[in-house]
C-alpha positions as CSV (number, residue, x, y, z in Angstrom):
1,X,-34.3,-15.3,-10.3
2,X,-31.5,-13.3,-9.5
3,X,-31.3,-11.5,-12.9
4,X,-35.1,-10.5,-12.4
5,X,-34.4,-8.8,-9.6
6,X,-31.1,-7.0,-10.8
7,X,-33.1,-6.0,-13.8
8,X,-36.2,-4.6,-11.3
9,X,-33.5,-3.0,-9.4
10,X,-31.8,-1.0,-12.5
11,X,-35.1,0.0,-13.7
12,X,-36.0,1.3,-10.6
13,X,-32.7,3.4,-10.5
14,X,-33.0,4.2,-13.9
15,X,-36.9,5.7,-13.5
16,X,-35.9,7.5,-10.4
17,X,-33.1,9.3,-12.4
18,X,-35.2,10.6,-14.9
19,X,-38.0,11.6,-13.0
20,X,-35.8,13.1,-10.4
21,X,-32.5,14.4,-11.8
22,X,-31.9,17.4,-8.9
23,X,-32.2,14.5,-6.2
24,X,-29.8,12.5,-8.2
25,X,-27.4,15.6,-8.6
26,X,-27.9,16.5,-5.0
27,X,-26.7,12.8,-4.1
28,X,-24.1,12.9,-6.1
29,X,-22.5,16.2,-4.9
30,X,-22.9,15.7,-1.3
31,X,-22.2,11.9,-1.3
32,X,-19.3,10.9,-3.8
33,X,-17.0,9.2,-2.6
34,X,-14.3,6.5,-4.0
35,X,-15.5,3.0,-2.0
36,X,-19.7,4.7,-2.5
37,X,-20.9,3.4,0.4
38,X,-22.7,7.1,1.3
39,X,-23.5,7.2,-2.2
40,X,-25.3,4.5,-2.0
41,X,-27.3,4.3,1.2
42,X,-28.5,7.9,-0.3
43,X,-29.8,6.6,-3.0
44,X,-31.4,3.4,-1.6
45,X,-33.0,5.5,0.7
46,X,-34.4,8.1,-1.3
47,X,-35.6,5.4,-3.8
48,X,-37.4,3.8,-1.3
49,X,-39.3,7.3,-0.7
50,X,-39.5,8.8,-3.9
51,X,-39.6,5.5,-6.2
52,X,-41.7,3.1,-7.2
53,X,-45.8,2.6,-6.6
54,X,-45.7,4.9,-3.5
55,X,-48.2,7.6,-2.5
56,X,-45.1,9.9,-3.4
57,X,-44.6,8.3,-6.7
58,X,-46.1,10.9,-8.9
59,X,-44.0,13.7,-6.8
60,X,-41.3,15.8,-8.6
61,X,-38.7,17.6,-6.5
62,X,-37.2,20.2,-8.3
63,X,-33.8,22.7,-7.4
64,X,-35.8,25.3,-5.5
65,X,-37.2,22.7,-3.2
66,X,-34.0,21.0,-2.9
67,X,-32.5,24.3,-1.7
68,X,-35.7,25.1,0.8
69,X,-35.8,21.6,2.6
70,X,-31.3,21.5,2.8
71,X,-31.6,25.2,4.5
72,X,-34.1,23.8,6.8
73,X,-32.5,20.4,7.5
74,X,-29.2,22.4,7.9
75,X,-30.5,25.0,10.6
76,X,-31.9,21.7,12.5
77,X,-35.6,22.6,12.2
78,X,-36.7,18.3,11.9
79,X,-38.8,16.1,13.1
80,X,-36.9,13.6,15.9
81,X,-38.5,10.8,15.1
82,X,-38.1,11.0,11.0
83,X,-34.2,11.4,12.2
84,X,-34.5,8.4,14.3
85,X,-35.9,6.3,11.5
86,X,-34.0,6.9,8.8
87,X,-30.9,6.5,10.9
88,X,-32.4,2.8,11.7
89,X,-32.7,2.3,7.9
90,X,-29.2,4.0,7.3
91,X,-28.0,1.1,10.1
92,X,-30.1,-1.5,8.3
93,X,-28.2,-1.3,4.9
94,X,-25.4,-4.1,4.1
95,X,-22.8,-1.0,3.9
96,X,-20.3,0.0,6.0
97,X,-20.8,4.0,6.5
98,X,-18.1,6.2,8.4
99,X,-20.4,8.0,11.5
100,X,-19.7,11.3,9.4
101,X,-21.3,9.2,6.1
102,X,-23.8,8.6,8.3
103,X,-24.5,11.7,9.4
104,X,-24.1,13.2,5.7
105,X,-26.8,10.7,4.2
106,X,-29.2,11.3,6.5
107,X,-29.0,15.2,5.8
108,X,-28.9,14.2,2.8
109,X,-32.4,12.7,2.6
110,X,-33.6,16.3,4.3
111,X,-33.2,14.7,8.0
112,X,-31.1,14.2,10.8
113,X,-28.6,17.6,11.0
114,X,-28.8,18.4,14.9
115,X,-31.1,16.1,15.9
116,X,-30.2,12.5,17.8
């Protein structure tokens, strides 16, 4: 049982990376870190939007809307509510996140910068 889900979990990852390498690439450069907590909350999170048999499935983001949506995350211009969820889900993970992690994953997923 447990390898079933390991094995639905890497494939999983493994689709989202190739059918969204600039959110990947964005993860990684804003998110590295040695332990990988933020790292990983990122990408958990943007899995759980972008991935799997979701409305958004069939969505590709690209580098120019990458850009567009951090400029606009970055200059605060969010919705409050979208903030106040994914920082519930951020809090929900089994990871241990620094509050600037925090912070920097939920930007990260296009939310949260100047908004509580």
């Amino acid at each position: 049982m447990i390898h079933s889900v390991a094995g639905e979990a890497e494939h999983e990852v493994s689709w989202f990376a190739i059918r969204h390498p600039a959110v990947l690439r964005l993860l990684e450069r804003e998110l590295a870190a040695p332990d990988g907590d933020a790292f990983a909350a990122g990408l958990e999170l943007a899995c759980r939007v972008l991935g799997g048999r979701t409305p958004l499935g069939d969505l590709r983001i690209d580098h120019n809307t990458l850009n567009s949506g951090m400029v606009a995350v970055r200059s605060g211009r969010c919705d409050r509510a979208m903030v106040r969820s994914i920082r519930d889900q951020i809090d929900a993970l089994p990871v241990v996140l620094t509050p600037r992690e925090r912070q920097r994953a939920a930007q990260r997923r296009g939310l949260g910068h100047g908004a509580r």
